[in-house]
N, C-alpha and C positions, 0 to 999 in steps of 0.2 A: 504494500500500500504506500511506503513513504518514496517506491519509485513513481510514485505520480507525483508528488510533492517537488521530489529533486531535479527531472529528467527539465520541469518547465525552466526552472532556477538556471540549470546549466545552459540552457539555452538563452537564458536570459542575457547572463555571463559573455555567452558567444556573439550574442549580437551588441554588445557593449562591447566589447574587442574590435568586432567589425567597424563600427563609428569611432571608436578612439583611433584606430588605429589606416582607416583610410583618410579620417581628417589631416592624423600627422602626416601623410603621405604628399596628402594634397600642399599641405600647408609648407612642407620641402619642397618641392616643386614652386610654388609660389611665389618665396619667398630668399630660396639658395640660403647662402649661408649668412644672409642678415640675422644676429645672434635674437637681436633684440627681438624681433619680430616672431621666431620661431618661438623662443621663449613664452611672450603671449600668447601664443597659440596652443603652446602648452597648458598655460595656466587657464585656457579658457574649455579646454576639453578633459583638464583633471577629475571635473564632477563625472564623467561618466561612467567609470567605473566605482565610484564612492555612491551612487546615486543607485545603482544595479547590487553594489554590496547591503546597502540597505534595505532596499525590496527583500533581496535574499536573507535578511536579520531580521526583517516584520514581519516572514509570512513562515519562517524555520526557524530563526535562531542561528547558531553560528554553524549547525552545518547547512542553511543556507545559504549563508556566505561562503563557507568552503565551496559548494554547489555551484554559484556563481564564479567564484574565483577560478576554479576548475573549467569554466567554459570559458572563461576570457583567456586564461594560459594557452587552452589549445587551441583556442582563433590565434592566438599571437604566437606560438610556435609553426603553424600553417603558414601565416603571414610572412616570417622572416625566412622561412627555407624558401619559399619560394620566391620573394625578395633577394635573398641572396641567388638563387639562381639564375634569376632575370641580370642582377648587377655581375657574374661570373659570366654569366654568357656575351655580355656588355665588354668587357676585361677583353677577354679572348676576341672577342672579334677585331678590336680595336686594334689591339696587338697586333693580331694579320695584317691588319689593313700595312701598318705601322713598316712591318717588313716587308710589305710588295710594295713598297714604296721608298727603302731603303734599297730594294736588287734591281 
């Protein structure tokens, strides 16, 4: 029974991950490496995971915050592998370019 409880929570988690974490994306894109500005942009999408941790604490207690938390780790470990493979295949191509145009 308490996987009806959880399964929502961790979802909840996962789509709070998604919004945190393609805002930061966007907001890199945006913005490059202006500090300041990323900085803000942090500070303005920090509630969303604290805001999803709550929901998960009003409707479980703290294991549904773990619950949540547990969905937002695995959108964000999804996010970064595949992040980093888009930026690794980015690398590598470059590099080619880099040497057929050094021969």
């Amino acid at each position: 029974m308490e996987i009806l409880l959880y399964t929502p929570l961790f979802f909840v988690g996962f789509i709070a991950g998604i919004l945190y974490f393609s805002h930061m994306w966007k907001s890199i894109h945006t913005f490059g490496t202006d500090k300041s500005k990323v900085f803000l942009s942090m500070i303005l999408r920090v509630p969303i995971p604290i805001i999803a941790s709550f929901i998960g604490y009003f409707i479980a207690g703290l294991n549904g915050i773990l619950s949540v938390l547990a969905g937002f780790t695995v959108f964000q470990t999804i996010f970064l592998i595949k992040k980093c493979k888009d930026l690794k295949n980015q690398v590598e191509k470059e590099f080619s370019n880099e040497n057929n145009n050094q021969n």
